[in-house]
N, C-alpha and C positions, 0 to 999 in steps of 0.2 A: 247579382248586380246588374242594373239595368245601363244600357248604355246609349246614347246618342245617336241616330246613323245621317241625322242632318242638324245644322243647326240654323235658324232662323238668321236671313241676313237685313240689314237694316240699310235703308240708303238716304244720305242726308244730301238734301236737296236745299235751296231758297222757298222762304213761302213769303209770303205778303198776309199785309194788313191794310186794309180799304177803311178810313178814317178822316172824318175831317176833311174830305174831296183829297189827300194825298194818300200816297200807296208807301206804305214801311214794308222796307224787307229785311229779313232775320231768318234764320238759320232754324232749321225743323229735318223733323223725319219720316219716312214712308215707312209701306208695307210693301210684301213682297208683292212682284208682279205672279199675279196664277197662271197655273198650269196653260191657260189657254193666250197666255200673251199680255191681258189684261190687268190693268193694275189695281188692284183693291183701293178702294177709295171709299172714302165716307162724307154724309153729307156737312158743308162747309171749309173742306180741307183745302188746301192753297197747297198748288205747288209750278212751279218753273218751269216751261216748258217750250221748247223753237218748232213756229209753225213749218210744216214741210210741204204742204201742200193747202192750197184754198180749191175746197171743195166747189163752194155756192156764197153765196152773201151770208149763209148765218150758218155755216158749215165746214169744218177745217181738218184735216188730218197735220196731227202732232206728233213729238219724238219726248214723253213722257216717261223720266226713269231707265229710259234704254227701251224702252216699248214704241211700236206707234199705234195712237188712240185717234180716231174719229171724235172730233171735239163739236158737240152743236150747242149753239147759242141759246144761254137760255132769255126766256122773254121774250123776244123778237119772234117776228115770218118774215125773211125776205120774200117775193115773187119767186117761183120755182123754174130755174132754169135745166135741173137735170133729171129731175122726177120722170123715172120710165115710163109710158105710153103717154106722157102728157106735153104738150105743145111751148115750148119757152115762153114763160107769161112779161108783160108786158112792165120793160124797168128791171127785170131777174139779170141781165147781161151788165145794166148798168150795177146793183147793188155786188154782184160777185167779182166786178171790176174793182169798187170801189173797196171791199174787203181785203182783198189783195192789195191793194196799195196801202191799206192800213196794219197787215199781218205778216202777209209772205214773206216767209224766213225769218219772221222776228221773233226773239225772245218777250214770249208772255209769260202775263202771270197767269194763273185758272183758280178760278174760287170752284170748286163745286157743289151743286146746287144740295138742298136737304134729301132733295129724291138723285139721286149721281147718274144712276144712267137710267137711259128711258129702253122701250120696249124690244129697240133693235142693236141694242146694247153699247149707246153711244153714250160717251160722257158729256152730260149737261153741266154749265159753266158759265160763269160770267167770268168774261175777258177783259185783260188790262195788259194794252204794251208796257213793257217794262224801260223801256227808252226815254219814257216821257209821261209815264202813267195813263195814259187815255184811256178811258171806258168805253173799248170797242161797240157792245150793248147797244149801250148811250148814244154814242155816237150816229149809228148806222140807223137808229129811229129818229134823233133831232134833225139829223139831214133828208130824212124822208126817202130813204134805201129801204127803210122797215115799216114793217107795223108792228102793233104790240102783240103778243100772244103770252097769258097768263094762265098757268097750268098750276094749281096746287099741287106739293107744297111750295113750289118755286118760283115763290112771288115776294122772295126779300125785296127786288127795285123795283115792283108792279105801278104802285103810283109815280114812282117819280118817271116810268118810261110811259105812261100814259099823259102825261102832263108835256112830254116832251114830241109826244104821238098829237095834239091836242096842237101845240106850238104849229109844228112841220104840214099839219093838215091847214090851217087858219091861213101860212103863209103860201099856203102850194107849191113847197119845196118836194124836189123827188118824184117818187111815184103821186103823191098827191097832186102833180101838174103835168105829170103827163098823161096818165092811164085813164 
């Protein structure tokens, strides 16, 4: 008789639904977090999570599940302000300001992307404050804190952030009037 020595645990979180320009939230479940901290994730899963820390303008560390995940923005480049041996580029102070007043300590949502995490084992996401729905993304390119950056497969909002990249440049909002 074979027996058990663990059992799989399950953890029911908030997810969202990005529709129609509004954010539903409803009731869903995860996977375990792995051995190494990390939460298993697959690509387009929604899950709830309070920023803990603002990294950079398109860069956050979260409190995921009871984990904390490195969360980077997908689609966007802010200006790099913290990138080692390289020189705080021009507008990166302003765009990691302005994330912070859009995230810091706030309850998001996180879509994650078809590809979930890239090469340095960060979760890529598209963000949405849960307060008021706002498509962080979105936002941080129509105000001209970003640029586009389109990486397959994670190019669900690719046109609409280039149209909004396209906007922000025409009017030389942001890094488009000052740099």
């Amino acid at each position: 008789m074979a027996t058990r020595t663990a059992l799989p645990c399950l953890f029911v979180l908030a997810t969202a639904v990005f529709a129609g320009g509004r954010l539903h939230v409803t009731a869903g479940h995860d996977r375990n977090p792995d051995a190494a901290g990390s939460v298993h994730v697959t690509g387009g899963q929604r899950m709830v999570a309070r920023v803990t820390r603002v990294i950079d303008g398109d860069t956050v560390q979260a409190s995921v599940l009871g984990t904390t995940q490195t969360v980077r923005y997908i689609g966007v480049d802010t200006p790099e302000s913290v990138k080692p041996g390289t020189p705080v580029a021009c507008y990166a102070e302003a765009a990691s300001h302005h994330n912070a007043q859009l995230v810091d300590r706030e309850e998001v949502v996180l879509i994650a992307g078809e590809e979930p995490r890239d090469r340095y084992g960060r979760l890529l996401a598209y963000v949405f404050r849960s307060s008021d729905e706002r498509f962080v993304n979105a936002e941080l390119v129509a105000r001209g804190f970003a640029r586009t950056l389109a990486i397959a497969p994670n190019i669900r909002f690719a046109p609409r952030f280039a149209a909004l990249a396209q906007a922000a440049r025409q009017a030389r909002r942001g890094l488009w009037g000052a740099c």
